[in-house]
ROPATOR-834564 format. One record per residue: residue number from 1; x, y, z of N, C-alpha, C, O, CB in turn; residue in one letter. Coordinates in steps of 0.1 Angstrom, whole numbers, plus 5000, padded with zeros to 4 digits. Glycine has a CB too. Layout:
N
PT   k  npx  npy  npz capx capy capz  cpx  cpy  cpz  opx  opy  opz cbpx cbpy cbpz r
PT NUM    X    Y    Z    X    Y    Z    X    Y    Z    X    Y    Z    X    Y    Z a
...
//
This chain:
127
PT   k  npx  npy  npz capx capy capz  cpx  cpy  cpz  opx  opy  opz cbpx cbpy cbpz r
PT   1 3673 1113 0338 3660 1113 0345 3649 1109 0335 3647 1116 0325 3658 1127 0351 x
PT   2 3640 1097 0338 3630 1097 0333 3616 1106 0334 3615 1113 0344 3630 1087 0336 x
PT   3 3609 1107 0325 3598 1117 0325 3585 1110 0320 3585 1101 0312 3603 1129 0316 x
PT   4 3572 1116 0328 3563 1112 0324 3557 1119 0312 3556 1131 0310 3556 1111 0334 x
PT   5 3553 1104 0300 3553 1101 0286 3540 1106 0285 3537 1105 0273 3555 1087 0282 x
PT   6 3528 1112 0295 3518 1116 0291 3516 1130 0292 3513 1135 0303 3511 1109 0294 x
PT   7 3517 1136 0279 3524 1153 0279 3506 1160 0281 3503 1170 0287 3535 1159 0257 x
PT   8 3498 1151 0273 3481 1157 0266 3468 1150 0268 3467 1138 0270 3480 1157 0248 x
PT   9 3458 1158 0269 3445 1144 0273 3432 1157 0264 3434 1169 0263 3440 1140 0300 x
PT  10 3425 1152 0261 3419 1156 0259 3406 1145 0264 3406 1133 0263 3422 1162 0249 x
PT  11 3393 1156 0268 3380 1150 0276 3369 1155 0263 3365 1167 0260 3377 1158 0296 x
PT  12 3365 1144 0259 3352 1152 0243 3340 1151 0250 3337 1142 0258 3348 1140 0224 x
PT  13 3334 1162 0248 3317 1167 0250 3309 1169 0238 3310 1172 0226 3316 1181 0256 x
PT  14 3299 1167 0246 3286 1172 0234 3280 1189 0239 3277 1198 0232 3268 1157 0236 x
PT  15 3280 1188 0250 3271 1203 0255 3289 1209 0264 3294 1208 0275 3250 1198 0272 x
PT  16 3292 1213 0253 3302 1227 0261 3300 1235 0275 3307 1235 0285 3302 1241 0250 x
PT  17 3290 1240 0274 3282 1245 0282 3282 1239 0295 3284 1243 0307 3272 1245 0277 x
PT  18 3279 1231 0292 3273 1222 0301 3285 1218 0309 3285 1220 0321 3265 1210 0295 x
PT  19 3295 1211 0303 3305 1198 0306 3313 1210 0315 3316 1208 0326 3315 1188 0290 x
PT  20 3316 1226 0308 3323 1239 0316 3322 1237 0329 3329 1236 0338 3317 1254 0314 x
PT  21 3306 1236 0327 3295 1243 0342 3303 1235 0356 3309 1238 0366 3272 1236 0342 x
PT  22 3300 1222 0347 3305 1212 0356 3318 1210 0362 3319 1209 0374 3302 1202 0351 x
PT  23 3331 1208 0351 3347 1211 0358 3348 1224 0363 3359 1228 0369 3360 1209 0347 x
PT  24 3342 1230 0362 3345 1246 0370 3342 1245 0386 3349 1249 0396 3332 1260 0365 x
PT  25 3328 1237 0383 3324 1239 0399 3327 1227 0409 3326 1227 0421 3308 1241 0399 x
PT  26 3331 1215 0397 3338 1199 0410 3353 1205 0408 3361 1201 0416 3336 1175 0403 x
PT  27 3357 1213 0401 3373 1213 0405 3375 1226 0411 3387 1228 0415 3383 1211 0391 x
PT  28 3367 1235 0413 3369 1252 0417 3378 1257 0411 3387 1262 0419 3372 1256 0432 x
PT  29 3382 1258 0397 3386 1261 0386 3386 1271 0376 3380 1281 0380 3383 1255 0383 x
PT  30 3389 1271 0368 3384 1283 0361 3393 1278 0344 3404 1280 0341 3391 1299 0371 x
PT  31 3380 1271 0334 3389 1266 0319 3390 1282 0312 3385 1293 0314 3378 1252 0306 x
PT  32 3398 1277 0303 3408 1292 0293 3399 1282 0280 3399 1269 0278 3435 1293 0293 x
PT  33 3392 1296 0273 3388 1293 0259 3402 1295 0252 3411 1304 0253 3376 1303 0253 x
PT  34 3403 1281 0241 3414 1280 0232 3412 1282 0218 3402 1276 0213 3420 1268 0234 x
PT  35 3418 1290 0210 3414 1290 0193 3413 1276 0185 3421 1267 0189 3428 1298 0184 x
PT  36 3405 1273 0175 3411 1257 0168 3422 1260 0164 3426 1272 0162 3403 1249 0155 x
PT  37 3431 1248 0162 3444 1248 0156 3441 1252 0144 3447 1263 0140 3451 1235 0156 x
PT  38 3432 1247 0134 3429 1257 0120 3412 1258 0118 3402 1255 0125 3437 1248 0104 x
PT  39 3415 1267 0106 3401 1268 0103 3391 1260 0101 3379 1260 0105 3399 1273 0095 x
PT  40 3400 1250 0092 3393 1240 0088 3385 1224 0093 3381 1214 0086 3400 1238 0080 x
PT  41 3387 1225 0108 3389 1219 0118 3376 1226 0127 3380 1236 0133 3404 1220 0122 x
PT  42 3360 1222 0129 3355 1227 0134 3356 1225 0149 3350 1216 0151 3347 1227 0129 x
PT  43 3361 1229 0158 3361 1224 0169 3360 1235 0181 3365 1246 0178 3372 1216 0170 x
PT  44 3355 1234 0192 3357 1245 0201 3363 1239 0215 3356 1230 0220 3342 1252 0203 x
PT  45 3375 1242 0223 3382 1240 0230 3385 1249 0240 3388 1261 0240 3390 1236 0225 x
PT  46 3381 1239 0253 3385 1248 0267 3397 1242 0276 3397 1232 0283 3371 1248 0279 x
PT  47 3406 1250 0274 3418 1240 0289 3417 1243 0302 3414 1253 0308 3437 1243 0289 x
PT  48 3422 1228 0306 3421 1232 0317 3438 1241 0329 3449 1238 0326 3415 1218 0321 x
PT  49 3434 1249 0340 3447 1257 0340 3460 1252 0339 3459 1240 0336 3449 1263 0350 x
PT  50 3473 1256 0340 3484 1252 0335 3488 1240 0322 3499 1235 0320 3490 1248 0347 x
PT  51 3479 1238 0316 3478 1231 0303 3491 1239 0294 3490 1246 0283 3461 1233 0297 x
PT  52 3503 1235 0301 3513 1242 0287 3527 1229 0292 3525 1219 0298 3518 1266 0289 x
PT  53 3539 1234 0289 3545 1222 0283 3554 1224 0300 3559 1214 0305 3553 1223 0265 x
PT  54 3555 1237 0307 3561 1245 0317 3556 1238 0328 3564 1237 0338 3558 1259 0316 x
PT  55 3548 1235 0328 3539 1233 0345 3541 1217 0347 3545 1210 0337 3518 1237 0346 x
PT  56 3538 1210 0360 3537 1198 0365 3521 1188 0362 3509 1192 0363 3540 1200 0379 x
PT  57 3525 1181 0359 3516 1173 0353 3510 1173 0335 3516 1178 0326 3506 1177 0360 x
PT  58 3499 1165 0335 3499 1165 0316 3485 1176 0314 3472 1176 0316 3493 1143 0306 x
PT  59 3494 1185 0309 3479 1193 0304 3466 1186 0298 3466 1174 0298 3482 1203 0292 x
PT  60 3455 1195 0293 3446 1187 0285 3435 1197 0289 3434 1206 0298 3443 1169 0288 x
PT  61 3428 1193 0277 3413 1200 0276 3401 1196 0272 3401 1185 0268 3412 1208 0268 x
PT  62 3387 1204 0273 3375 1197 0273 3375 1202 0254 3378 1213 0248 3361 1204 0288 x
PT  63 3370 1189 0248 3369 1194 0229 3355 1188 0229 3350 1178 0234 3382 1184 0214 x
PT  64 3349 1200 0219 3339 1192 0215 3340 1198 0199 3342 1209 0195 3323 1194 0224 x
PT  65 3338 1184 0190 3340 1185 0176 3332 1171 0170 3332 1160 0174 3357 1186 0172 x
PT  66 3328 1176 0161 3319 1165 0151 3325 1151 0151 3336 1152 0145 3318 1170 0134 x
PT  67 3323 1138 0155 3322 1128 0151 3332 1124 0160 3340 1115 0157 3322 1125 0139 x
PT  68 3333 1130 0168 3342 1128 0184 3332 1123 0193 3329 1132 0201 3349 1145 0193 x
PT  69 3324 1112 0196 3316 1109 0206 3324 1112 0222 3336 1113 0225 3311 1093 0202 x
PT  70 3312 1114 0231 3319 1113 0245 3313 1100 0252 3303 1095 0247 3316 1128 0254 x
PT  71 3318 1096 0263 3308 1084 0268 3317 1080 0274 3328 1086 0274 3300 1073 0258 x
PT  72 3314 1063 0285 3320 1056 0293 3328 1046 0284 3323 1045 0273 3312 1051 0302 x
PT  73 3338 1038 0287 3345 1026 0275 3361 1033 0272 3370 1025 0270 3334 1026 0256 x
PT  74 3362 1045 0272 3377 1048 0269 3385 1050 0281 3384 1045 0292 3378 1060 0261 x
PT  75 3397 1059 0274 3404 1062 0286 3400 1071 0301 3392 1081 0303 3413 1068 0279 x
PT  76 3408 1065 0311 3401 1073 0325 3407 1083 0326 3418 1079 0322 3400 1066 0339 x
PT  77 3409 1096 0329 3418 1104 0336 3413 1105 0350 3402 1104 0355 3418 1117 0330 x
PT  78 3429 1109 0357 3425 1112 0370 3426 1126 0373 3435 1131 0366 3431 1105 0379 x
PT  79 3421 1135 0381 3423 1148 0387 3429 1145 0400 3424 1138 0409 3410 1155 0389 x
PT  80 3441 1151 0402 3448 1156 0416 3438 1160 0426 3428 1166 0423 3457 1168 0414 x
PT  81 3441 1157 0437 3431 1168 0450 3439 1164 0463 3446 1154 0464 3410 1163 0453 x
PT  82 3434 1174 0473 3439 1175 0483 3429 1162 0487 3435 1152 0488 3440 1190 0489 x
PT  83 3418 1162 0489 3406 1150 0496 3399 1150 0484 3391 1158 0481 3394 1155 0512 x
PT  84 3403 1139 0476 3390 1133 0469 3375 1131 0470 3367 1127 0461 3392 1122 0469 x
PT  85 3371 1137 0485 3358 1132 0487 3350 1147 0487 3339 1150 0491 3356 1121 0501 x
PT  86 3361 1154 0482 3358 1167 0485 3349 1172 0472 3338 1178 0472 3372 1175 0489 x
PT  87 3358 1169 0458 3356 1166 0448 3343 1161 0443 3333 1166 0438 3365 1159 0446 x
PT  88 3346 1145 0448 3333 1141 0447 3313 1145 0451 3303 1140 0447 3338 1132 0452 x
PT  89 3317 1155 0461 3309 1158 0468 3304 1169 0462 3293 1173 0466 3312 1158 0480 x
PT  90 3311 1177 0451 3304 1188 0441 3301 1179 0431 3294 1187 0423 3312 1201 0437 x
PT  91 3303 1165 0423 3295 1156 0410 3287 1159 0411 3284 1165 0401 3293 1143 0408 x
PT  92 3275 1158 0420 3263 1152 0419 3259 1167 0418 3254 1171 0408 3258 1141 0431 x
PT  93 3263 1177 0431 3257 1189 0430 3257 1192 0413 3248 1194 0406 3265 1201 0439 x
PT  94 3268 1190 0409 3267 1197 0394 3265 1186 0381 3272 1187 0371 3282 1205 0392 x
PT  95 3255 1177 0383 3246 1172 0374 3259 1161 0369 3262 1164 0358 3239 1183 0361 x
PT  96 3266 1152 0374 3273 1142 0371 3265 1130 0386 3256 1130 0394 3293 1147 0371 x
PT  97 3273 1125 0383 3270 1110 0392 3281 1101 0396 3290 1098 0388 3261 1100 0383 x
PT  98 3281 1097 0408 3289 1090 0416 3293 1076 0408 3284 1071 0401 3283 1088 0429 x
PT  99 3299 1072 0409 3304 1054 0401 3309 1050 0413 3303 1040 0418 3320 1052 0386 x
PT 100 3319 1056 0420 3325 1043 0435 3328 1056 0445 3334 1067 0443 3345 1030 0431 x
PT 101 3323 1052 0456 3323 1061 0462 3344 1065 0469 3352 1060 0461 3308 1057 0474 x
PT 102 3348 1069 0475 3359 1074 0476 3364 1060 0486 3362 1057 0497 3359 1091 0482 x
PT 103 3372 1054 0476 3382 1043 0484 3395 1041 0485 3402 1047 0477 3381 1033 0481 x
PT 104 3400 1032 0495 3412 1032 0497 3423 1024 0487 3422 1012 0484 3411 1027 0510 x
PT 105 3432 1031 0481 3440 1022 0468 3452 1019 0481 3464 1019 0476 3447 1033 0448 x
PT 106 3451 1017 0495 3466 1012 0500 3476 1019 0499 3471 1030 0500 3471 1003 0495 x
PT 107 3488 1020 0498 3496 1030 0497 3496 1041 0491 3499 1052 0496 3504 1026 0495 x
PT 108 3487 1037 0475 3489 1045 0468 3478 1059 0472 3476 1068 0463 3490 1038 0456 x
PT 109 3472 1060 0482 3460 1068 0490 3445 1063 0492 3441 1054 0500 3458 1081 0481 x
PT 110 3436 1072 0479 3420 1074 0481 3421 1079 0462 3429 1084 0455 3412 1089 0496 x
PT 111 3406 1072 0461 3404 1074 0448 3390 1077 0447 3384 1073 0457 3407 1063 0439 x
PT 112 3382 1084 0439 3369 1083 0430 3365 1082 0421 3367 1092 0415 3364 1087 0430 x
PT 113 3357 1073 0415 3352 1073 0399 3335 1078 0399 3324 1075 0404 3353 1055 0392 x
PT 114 3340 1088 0390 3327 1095 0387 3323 1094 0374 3328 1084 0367 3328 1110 0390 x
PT 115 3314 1101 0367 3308 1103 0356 3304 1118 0352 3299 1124 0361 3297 1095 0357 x
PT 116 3306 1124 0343 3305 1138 0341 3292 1140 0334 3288 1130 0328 3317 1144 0334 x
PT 117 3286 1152 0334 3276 1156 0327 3276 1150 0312 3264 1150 0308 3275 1169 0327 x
PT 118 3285 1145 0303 3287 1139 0294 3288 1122 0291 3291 1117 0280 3296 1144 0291 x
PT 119 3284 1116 0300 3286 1101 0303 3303 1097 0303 3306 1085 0306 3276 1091 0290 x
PT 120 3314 1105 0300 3329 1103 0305 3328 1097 0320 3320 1101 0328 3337 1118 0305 x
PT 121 3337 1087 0324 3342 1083 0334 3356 1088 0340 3367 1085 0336 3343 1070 0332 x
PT 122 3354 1099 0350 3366 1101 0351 3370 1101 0370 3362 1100 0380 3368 1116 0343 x
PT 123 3382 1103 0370 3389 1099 0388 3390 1108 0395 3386 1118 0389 3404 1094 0390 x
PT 124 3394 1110 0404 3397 1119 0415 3406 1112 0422 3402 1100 0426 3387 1123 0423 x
PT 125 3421 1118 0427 3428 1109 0435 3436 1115 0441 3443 1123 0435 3434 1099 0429 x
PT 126 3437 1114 0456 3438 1121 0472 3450 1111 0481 3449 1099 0483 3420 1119 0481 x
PT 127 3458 1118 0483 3467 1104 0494 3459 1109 0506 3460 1103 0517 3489 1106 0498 x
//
């Protein structure tokens, strides 16, 4: 049986705070504060739930650490949902911004591209 090769993600911030406020309240969520891996490593890390090696899908977490910029240009992640437009419809409440509004990918369902309180581009995706 083949397996999906993407185990980790991590999403970098500048305002912790802030970026929380925001996946808490478009995903109805709740992130787990994580320890840095070492001391020497200034960083402060929130996952998001089932982020372990046990559960379905690729864990990952919000990092914010020195000379980690956040912004649009990199990789996209997508978030699971029952209705994508559902998702989308707490961005804006919570200080992100719409990019495409919720469309049809054809078989493969409904999608959205948003923008997070951090200028990250990230998905939402709904059959």
């Amino acid at each position: 049986m083949k397996s999906n090769p993407v185990v980790w993600f991590e999403i970098y911030v500048q305002d912790m705070e802030r970026a929380k406020a925001f996946y808490e309240a478009v995903l109805a969520i709740k992130l787990e504060k994580m320890p840095a891996p070492t001391a020497e490593i200034n960083m402060e890390m929130w996952s998001f739930p089932g982020a372990g090696m046990s559960t379905y899908g690729a864990g990952g977490m919000l990092v914010k650490m020195e000379g980690a910029p956040s912004g649009f240009g990199g990789t996209l992640v997508y978030f699971a949902c029952v209705d994508c437009a559902v998702e989308a419809a707490r961005v804006a409440e919570n200080g992100g911004s719409i990019f495409k509004e919720k469309m049809s990918i054809g078989e493969h369902g409904f999608i959205v591209l948003a923008r997070d309180t951090e200028g990250n581009m990230i998905g939402f995706h709904s059959m």
